[in-house]
N, C-alpha and C positions, 0 to 999 in steps of 0.2 A: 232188597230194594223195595221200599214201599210207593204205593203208584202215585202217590201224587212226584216224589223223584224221578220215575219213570214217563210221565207223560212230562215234565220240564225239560227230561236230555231228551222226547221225543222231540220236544218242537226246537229245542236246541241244535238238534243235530243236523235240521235246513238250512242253518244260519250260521254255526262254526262249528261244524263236527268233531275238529282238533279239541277244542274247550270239552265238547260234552261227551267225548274217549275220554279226555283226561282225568273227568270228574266221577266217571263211572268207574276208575280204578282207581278212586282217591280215597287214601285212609287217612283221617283229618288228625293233624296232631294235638287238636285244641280243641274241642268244641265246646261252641259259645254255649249259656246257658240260656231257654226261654222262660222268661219270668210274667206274671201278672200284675200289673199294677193298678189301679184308678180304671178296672174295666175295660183296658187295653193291652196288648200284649208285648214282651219289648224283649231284646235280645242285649245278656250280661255277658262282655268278653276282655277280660285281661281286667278283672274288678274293676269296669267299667261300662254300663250304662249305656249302648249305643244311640235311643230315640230318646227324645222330650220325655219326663215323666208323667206331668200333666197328662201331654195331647198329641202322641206322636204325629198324627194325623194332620194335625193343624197345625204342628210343625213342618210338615212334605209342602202341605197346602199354599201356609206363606212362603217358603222359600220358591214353589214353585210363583207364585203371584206376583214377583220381582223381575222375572225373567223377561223379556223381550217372545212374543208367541205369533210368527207368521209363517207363511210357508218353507220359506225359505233358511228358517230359522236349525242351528244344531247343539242341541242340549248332552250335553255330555254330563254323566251322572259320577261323581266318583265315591262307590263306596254303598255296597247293596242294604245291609242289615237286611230285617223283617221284611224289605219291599216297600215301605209306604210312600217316599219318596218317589221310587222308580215307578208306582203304580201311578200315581198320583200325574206322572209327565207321561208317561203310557197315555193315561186315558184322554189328556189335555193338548199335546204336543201338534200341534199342527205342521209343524218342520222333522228333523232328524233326531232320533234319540238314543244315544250311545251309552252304555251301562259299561261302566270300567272298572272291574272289582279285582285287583289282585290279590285278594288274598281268600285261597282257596277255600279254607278252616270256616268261615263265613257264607262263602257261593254255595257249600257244599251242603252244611247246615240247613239255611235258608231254601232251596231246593227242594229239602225234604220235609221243612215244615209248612212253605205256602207254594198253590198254584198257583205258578205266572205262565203255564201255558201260553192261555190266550194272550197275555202280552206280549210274550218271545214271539211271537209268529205273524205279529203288526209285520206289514212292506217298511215301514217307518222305522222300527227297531231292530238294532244290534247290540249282541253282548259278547266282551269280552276280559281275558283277564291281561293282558299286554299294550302296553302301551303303543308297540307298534301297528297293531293290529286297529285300535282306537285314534293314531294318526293318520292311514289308510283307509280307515272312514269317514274321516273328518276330511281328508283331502278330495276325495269322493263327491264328499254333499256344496263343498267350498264354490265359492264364487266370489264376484266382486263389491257383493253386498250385505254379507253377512262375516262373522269370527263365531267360533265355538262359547257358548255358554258354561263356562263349570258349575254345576250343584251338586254340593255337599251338605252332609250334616256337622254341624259344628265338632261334634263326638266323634265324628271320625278324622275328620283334619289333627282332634288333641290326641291319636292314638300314635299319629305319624307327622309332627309336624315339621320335622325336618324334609321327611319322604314328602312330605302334600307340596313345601318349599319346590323341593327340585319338578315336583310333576308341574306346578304354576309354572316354574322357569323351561322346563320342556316343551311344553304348551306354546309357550313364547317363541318357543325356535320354530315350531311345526308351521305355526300361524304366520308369521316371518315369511317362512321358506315358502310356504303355496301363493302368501298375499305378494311375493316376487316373480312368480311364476304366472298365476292370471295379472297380473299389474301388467306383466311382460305382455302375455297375452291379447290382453284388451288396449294397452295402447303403445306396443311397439311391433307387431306383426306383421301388420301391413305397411306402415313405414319400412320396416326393417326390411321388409321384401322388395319392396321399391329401389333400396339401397343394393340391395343384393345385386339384383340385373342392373342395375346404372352400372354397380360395379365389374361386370363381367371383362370388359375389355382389357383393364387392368388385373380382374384374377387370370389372364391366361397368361400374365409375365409374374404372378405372383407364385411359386412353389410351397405346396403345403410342407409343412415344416417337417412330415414324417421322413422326407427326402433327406435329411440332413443326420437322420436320429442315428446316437450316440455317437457323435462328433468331438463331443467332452467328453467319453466315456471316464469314468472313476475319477472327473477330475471337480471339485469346489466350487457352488454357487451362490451366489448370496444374491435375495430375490426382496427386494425396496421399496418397501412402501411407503407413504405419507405421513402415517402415524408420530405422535409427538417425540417418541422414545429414538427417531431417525435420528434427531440434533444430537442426543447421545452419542453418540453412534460414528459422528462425522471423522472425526480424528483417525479413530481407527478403522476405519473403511479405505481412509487416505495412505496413511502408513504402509499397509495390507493389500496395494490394490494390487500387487504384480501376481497372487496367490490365488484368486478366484475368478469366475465367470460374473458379470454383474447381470443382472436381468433388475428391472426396475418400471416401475407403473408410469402412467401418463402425469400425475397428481406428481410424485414426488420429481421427476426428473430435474425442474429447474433449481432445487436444492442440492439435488449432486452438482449440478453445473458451475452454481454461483460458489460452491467450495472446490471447482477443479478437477470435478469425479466424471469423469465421461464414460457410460454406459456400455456395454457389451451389445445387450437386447433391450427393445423399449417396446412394451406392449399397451396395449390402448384396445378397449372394444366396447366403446362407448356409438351408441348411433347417430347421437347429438353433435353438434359442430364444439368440438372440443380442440381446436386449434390453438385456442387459448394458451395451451398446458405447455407449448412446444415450441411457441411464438421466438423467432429473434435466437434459435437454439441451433450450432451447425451439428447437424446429424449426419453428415455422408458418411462417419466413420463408423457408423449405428447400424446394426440388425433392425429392423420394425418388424412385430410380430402384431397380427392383427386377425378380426376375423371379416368373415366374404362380409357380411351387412353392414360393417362402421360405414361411416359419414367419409364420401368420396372425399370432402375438403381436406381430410389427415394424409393421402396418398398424394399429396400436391406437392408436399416435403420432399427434398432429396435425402433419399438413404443409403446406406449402404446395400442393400438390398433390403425386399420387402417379401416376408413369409406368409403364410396363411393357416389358423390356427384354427379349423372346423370342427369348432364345438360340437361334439355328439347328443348335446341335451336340449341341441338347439333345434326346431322341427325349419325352421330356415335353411338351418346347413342340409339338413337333412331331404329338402327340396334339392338345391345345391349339387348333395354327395352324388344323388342317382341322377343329374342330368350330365354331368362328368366322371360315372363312375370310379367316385376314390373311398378308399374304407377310409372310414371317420372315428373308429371304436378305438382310438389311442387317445383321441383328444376330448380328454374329461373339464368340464367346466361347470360352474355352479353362478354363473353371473356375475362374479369378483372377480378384476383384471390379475390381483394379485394371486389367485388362484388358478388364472388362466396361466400367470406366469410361473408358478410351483408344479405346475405341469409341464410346461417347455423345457424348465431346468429338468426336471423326468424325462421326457425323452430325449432330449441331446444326452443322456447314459451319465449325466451328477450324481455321485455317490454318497454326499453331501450337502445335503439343502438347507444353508439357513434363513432364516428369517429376521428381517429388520425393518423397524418401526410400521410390525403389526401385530399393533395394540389393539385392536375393536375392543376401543374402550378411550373414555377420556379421562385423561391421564392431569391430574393437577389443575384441574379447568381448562385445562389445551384440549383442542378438539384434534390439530391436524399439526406436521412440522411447521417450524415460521417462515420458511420460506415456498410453503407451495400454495396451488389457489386457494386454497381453504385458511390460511394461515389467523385471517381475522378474525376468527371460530372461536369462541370461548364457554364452556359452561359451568355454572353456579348454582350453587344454590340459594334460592331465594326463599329469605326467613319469613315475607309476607306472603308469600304464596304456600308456604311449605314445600315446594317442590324441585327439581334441579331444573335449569331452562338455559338454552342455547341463545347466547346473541351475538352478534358483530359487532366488534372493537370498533372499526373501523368502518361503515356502514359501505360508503360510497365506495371503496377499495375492494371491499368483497364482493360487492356489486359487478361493478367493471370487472372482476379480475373471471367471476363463474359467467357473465353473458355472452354470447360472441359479437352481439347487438351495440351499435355506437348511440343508441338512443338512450337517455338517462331515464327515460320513463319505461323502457320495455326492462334495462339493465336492476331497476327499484323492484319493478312487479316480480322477475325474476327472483331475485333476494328474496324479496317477500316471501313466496313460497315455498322455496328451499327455505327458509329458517320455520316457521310453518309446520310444513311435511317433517322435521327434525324432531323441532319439539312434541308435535302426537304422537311420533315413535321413539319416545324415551324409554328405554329396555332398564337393565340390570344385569350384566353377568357374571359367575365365580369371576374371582380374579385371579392368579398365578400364586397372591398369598391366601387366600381361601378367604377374603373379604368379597362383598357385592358391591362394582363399581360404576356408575352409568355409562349408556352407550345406545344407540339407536337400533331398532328392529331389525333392521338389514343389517348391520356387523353382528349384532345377536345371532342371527341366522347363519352368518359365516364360520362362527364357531364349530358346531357341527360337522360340516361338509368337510372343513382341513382335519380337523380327528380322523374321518372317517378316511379320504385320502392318504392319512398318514399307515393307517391298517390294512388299506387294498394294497397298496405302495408299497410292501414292509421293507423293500431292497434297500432303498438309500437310507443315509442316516439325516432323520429330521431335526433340526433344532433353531427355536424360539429365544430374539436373544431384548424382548421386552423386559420382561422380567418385572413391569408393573402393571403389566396387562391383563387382557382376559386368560383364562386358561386353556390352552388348546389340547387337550391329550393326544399322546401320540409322538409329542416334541418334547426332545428335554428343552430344561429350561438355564440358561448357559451366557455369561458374558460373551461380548461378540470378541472379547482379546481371547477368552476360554475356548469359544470356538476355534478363534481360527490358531489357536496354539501348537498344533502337529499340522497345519497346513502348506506347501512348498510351493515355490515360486513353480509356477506352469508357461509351457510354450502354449498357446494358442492358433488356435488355425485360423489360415484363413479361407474361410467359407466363398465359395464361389458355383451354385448350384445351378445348374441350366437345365432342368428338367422343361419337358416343354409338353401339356394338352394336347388331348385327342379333339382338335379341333373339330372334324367331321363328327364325329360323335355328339358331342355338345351341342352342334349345330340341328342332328337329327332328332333330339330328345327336348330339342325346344319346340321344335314344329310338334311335335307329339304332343306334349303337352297345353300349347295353344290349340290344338285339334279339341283336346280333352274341355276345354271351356266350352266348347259348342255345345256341348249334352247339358251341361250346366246349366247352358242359358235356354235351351229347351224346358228345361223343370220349371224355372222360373217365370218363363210365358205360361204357361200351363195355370200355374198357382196364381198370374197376376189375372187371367181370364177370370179364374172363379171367384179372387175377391172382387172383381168386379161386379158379377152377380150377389155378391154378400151384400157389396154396398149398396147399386139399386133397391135391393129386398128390404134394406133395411130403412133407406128413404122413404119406399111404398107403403111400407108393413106400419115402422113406426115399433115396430115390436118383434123379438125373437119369440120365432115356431120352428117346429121339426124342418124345415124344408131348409130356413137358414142354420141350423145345427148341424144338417147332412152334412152340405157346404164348406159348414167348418173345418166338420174332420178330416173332408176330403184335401179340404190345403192345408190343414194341419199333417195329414201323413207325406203329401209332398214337402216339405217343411222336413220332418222325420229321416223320409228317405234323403234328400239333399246333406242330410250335414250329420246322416247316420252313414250307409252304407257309400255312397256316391263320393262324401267328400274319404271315408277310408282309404278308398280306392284314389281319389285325386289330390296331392299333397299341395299341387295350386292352388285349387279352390278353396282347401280348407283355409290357406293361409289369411287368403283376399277377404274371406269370410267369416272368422274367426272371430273378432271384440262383436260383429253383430250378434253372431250365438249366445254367444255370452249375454247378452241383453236381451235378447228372445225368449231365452232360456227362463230367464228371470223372472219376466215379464209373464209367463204360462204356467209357472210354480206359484203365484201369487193371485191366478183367477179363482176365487171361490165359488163365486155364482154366474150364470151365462143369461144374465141380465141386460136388456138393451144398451145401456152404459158403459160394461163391461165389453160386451160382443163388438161393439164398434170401438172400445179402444185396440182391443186384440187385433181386430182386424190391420188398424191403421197401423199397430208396428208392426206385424206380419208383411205389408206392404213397403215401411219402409224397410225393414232387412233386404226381401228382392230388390228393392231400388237400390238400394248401397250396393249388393253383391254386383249387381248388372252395372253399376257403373266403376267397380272394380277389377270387371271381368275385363269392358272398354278399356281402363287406362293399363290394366297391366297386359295388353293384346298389343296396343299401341308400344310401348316400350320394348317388349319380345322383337316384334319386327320392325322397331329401329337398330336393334344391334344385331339381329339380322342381315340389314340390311346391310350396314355402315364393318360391321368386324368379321365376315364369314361369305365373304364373296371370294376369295380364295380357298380353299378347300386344302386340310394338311393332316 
């Protein structure tokens, strides 16, 4: 090992030790060649040229000068060569800088012919050869105002252009999945918590569903979604129905209905008033599977009974699990009802899961079946645009049918945006015949998760009966008459669960928990004291000095503590507090200088954050000891 290889896996080895073991016992099967050309040096691999010949340099340069450069910013680099690029965002990068080079033959080389030490050992930079390891840091640096950057060298995309294809469309799922989870974060948390405790009264007659598990042991589910390929579908669902368990989404239900199909299970875990979906529908015969935080207006419905599906990936439930102590690690969800619902049919013990009309993908310009909310959905491609684009057939119909609002101008705005939000997130995914068909970010993202289910899962048998859909690995791909072809008429139970809460328990872990906001709002007095003193300083002064910088840091570390170690510890606070971090956060990653302007915007959001939480803390104290008061005066 020559030392410059040696000081590259040193400073490697702080940052991914796995990579720079690996590479210290790598015997390269290829290595590239280094050539001189035009007074610059460039690296020759597979008879091919990896930099600019001219100017490789000033090829890094402009590619890097296109980029978007703030703090908050994350440059993911694919594909190392020589370094010039990666040095080039090293040295420029004011956000996150991920180096993703999978192919070792290269890293390995490169290593030993230039120091990037001092790069590798930036707080700012990581390198890796995996792509998961490169969506782990990307999820890391992610928030609500930023998406990963790719840079590449043209020469290297033509080395692997099929590989560069899937890693763009991988990319697309990662970005997807996190931009669902802070979306979730930043504006359904605090609602969804509100929902949670309004709903408490009603979850102590609701039974979580584990109570019921493998009730269909080894017996056929077929789990219904919206998707255009349903209408397919309809005949033989009909014919077939004495043979399976039906479990079916909120969206598709009034299309089984209006064809005479009445459901088993109907699941729904929407926070929004989605009544819509189920309006003028008799359900008493109906399971409703739901989770703690939907929108109390869906539990107004008579059911047959009503379940409780405590998603584990939910930090809501997870508030939830430990003030009723229930294990929650059965119920896997990913933010798709129709996955909440591929997991119900899992634990009621189906040994057979299939899937119908889930296409996450639009299929023939239909977006959704004709018969469900979404049915006015159509996408095209437009030749003056060059692009595909979502619109409503039927404007006023779609309108009304997605709002729960009787106003025609809230029911427009509504539409508006939903078609909107559609069209920014127009994806692409494989399709089931290995064509690229469009589809939106969020079913892009769904992709993944039902693969990955179907491989933790391996017990039942999965199958996809789209067949001009996206591709789901892990399902075969199967007519729904295929499927259900060795399937036998089934007796069905009838389900009748009277499990009943540990009332007194609940009761004592809510008081605990409102106890636990008082520390909270202690921190918050504290830190609004001192920007107090920020602010006079900064009226007298007219100018930042050491005295208002102390100041700073001082409510900056309360700030730190509160929503580092405080809120770990407090799954309340975090929640109530939660879309403000996220903004704080943001807002402190993008101060570059502590300039009068700057120091008095910081201030003013630091104050509102405590003012949001503090009156977070208010209404959700208020709601605690009304159900309190009104559901736990009896003691059981």
């Amino acid at each position: 090992m020559n030392n410059i290889f040696l000081k590259n896996l040193n400073a490697l080895n702080s940052k991914n030790s796995a990579l720079a073991n690996k590479l210290k016992l790598y015997i390269p099967v290829e290595i590239p060649e280094l050539v001189r050309q035009n007074n610059s040096y460039n690296l020759k691999y597979k008879e091919k040229l990896i930099h600019n010949e001219q100017n490789p340099l000033g090829e890094a340069q402009e590619i890097f000068a296109m980029t978007t450069n703030e703090p908050v910013s994350i440059h993911l680099i694919y594909g190392l060569g020589l370094g010039y690029l990666f040095q080039v965002v090293c040295s420029k990068s004011l956000g996150t800088v991920i180096l993703y080079e999978p192919d070792l033959n290269i890293l390995w080389t490169s290593f030993n012919l230039v120091d990037f030490s001092n790069d590798i050992i930036k707080n700012n930079v990581f390198i890796t050869d995996t792509l998961n390891d490169a969506s782990t840091e990307i999820y890391k640096k992610s928030n609500t105002f930023n998406t990963p950057q790719l840079l590449s060298l043209p020469s290297v995309r033509a080395f692997d252009e099929e590989g560069f294809e899937s890693l763009v469309q991988k990319l697309q799922e990662i970005v997807g999945a996190y931009s669902l989870d802070l979306k979730f974060t930043k504006e359904k948390f605090y609602p969804s918590l509100k929902m949670l405790l309004t709903n408490i009264p009603n979850l102590l007659n609701e039974p979580p569903l584990i109570k019921i598990q493998d009730t269909y042991k080894d017996k056929t589910a077929i789990v219904v979604s919206a998707g255009p390929t349903l209408d397919r579908n309809i005949e033989t669902l009909k014919k077939n129905r004495d043979k399976y368990v039906l479990f079916t989404v909120g969206t598709a239900v009034k299309t089984l209905y209006k064809n005479g199909i009445k459901p088993d299970f109907l699941c729904i875990i929407e926070t929004y008033n989605s009544t819509k979906q189920i309006e003028g529908l008799d359900l008493s015969d109906v399971y409703f599977v739901t989770e703690p935080y939907t929108c109390p207006e869906l539990r107004a419905f008579k059911y047959k009974q009503i379940f409780s599906h405590i998603s584990a990936n939910s930090p809501i439930n997870h508030f939830w699990a430990e003030i009723c102590q229930e294990n929650i690690e059965e119920y896997w969800s990913k933010g798709t009802v129709s996955y909440t619902a591929l997991n119900c049919a899992r634990i009621l013990g189906c040994s057979k899961i299939i899937l119908v009309g889930q296409d996450l993908a639009y299929i023939e310009g239909q977006c959704y079946s004709k018969d469900s909310a979404y049915k006015d959905l159509c996408c095209k491609y437009n030749n003056s645009t060059n692009r595909w684009e979502i619109t409503a057939m039927d404007f006023d119909r779609f309108a009304e049918a997605i709002s729960p609002s009787n106003d025609k101008n809230t029911q427009y705005d509504t539409a508006k945006r939903r078609l909107e939000r559609l069209n920014n997130s127009l994806y692409y995914v494989k399709g089931i015949n290995g064509d690229m068909i469009p589809t939106e970010s969020v079913y892009a993202a769904f992709v993944k998760p039902l693969s990955e289910f179907a491989k933790h899962f391996s017990g039942p048998r999965y199958i996809n009966t789209s067949l001009v859909g996206a591709q789901i690995d892990g399902f075969e791909n199967l007519s729904l008459d295929e499927a259900l072809s060795d399937t036998e008429i089934i007796n069905k139970e009838n389900i009748n669960c009277n499990y009943i809460y540990n009332k007194k328990l609940i009761k004592t872990n809510l008081e605990i928990s409102l106890n636990s906001l008082k520390e909270a709002e202690t921190y918050i007095e504290n830190g609004k004291n001192i920007l107090k003193n920020i602010t006079n300083n900064l009226k007298r002064k007219k100018n930042v000095d050491e005295d208002i910088l102390k100041l700073l840091k001082k409510v900056s570390l309360i700030y730190l503590e509160l929503t580092g170690n405080f809120s770990d510890k407090n799954k309340l606070f975090d929640l109530i507090s939660a879309a403000g971090k996220i903004d704080l956060d943001y807002e402190m990653k993008m101060m570059r200088t502590f300039d009068f302007p700057n120091v008095s915007r910081i201030t003013k959001k630091i104050s509102e954050y405590f003012t949001k939480s503090e009156q977070g803390i208010s209404e959700i104290t208020n709601i605690i000891k009304g159900i309190l008061n009104e559901n736990f005066n009896t003691e059981s």
